[in-house]
N, C-alpha and C positions, 0 to 999 in steps of 0.2 A: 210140445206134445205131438208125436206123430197120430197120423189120421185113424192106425187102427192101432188094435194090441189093446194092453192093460197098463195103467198106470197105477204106481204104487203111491202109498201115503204111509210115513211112519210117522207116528205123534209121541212123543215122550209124555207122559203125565205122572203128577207128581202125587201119591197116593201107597203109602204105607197098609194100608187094607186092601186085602185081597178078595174082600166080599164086596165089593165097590166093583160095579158094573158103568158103562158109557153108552150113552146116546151119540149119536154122531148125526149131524144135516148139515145137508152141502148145498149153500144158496148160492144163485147166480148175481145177476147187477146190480139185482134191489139191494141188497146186502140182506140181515139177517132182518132186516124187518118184513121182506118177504116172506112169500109164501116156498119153504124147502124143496128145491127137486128131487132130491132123495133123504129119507132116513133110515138108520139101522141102529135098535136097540139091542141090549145085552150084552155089547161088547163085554172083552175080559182083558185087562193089558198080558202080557207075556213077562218071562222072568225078570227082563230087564225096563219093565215098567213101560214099553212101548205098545202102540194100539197099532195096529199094522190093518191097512183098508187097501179098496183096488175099485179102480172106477176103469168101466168100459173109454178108451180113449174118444170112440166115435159120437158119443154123448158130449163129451165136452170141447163145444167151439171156442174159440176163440174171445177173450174177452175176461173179465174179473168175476171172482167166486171167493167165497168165504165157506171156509170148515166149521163149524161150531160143536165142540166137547161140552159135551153136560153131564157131572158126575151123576150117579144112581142119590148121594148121597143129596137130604134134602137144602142143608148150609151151606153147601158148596156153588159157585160160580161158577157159570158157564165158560168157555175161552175161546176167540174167536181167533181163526190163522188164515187174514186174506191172501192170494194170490191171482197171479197173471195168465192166461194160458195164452201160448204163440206159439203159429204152426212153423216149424223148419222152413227156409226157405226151399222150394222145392217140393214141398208138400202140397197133396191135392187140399182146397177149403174143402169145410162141410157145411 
């Protein structure tokens, strides 16, 4: 992930209703039993069932983060998509 700009996130989810809205939080190392450093409700997926997000690069150091998707609906499971972030070599840290 370079040091500035925006990062995109596209999530596919699997939801036949188009009245089904998404919660989205982005936890850092503790994983989701933490406390979230962001959330944003109301999402809507797009035609092709994707949730399209964008996270300031500068926020996010280096290190492990977990996505968590929670449909609007209330039997629905939440889904968790860990990853890694690594700055290019060459890149200033933050």
């Amino acid at each position: 992930v370079p040091g500035t700009g925006r990062v995109e996130f596209n999530v596919a989810v699997e939801s036949s209703d188009r009245a089904v809205s998404y919660r989205v939080a982005l936890f850092g190392e503790s994983g989701s039993s933490g406390k979230p450093l962001a959330t944003v409700s109301g999402l809507a997926p797009d035609m092709d069932d994707y949730l399209h997000l964008h996270a300031d690069a500068s926020h996010l150091r280096p290190g492990q983060f977990t996505l968590v998707i929670q449909p609007s609906h209330p039997s629905a499971d939440a889904e968790e998509f860990p990853f890694t972030v690594i700055r290019p070599s060459g890149s200033p840290a933050r």
